[in-house]
C-alpha positions as CSV (number, residue, x, y, z in Angstrom):
1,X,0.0,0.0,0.0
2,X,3.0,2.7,0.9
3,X,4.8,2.1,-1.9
4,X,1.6,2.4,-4.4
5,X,1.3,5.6,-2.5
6,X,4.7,6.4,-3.0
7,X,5.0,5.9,-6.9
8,X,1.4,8.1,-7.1
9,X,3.5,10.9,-5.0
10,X,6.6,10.4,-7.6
11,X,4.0,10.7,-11.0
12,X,2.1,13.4,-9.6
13,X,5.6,15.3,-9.2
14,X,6.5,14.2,-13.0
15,X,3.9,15.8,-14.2
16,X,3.7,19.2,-12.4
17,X,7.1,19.8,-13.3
18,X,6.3,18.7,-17.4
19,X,3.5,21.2,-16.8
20,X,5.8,23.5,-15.2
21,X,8.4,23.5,-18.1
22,X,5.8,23.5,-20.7
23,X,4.5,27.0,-18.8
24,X,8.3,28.0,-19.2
25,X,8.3,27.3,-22.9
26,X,5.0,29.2,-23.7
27,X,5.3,32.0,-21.1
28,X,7.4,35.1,-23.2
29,X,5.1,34.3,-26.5
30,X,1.8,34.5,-24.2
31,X,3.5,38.2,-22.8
32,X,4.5,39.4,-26.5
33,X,1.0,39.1,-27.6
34,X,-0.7,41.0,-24.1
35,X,2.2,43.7,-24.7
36,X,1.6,43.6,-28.9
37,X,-2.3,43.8,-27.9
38,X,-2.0,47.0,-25.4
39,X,0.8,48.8,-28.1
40,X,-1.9,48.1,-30.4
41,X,-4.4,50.3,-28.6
42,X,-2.8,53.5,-29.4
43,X,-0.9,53.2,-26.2
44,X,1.3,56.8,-25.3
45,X,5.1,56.2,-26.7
46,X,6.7,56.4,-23.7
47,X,4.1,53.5,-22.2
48,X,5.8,51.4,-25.7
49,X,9.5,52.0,-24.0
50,X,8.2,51.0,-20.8
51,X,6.5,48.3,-22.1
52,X,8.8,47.5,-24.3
53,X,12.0,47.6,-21.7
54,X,9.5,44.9,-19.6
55,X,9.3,42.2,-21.9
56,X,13.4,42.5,-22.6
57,X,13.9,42.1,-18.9
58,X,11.0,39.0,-18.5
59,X,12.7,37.2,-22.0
60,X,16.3,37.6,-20.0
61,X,15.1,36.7,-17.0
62,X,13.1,33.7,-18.5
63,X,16.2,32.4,-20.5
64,X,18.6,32.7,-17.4
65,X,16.3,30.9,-15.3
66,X,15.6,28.1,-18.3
67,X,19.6,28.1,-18.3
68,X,19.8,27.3,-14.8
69,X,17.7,24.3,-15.0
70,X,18.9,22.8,-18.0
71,X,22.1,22.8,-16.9
């Protein structure tokens, strides 16, 4: 019975971190279309360099992070 319990525990970890990775992979394209979307509403210019400085910093911050995993 514990050990049926056990591998349960083990898959169930498996796939949150699958779904976690996959969430990694698909996060900065799900962000470039919300920032694309609000540009697209005739947004003030300096809201685009604001905006725009934002998704650098999360597509940096999401490759050194994907780095850190990977490796």
């Amino acid at each position: 019975m514990y050990k049926s319990n056990n591998l349960g525990a083990i898959l169930h970890k498996l796939r949150s971190k699958l779904s976690a990775k996959r969430f990694l992979f698909s996060m900065p394209s799900v962000i470039q279309v919300k920032i694309n979307h609000i540009i697209n509403h005739n947004v003030i210019e300096s809201n685009k360099v604001i905006i725009n400085h934002i998704f650098t910093s999360l597509v940096l911050a999401h490759s050194s992070f994907f780095i850190s995993i990977s490796s």
